[in-house]
C-alpha positions in Angstrom: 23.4 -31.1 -23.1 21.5 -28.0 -24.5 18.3 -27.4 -24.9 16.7 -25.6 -27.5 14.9 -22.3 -27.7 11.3 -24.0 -27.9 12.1 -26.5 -25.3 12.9 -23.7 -22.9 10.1 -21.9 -23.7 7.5 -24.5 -23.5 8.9 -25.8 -20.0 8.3 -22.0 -19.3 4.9 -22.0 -20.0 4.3 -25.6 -18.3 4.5 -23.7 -15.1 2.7 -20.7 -15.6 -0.1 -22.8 -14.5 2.1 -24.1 -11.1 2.9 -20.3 -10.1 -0.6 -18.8 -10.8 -2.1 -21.6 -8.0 0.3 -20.8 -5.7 0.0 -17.2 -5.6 -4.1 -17.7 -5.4 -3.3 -19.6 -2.7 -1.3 -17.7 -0.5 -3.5 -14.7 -1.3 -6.1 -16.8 0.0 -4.5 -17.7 3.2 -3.6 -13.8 3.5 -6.8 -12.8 3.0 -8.8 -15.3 5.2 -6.2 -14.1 8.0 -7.2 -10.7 7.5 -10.4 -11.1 7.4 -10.4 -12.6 10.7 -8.0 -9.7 12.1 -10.7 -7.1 10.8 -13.4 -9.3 12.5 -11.7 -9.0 15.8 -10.8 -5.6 16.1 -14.8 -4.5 14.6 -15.9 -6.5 18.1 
């Protein structure tokens, strides 16, 4: 079965919303990581 334009498009933009929280959250997790590498080499 095919799927029109619009439905293709809309299911695109129904996860633009999915794949902007998960890159926050790994850019989190990189930058709590190096925060605490920058922490241990200032000591």
């Amino acid at each position: 079965m095919y799927y029109s334009e619009t439905k293709v498009i809309m299911g695109g933009l129904a996860h633009v919303p999915i794949l902007i929280f998960l890159v926050n959250f790994v850019k989190g997790k990189f930058e709590s990581i190096a925060a605490k590498v920058v922490e241990v080499k200032a000591e």
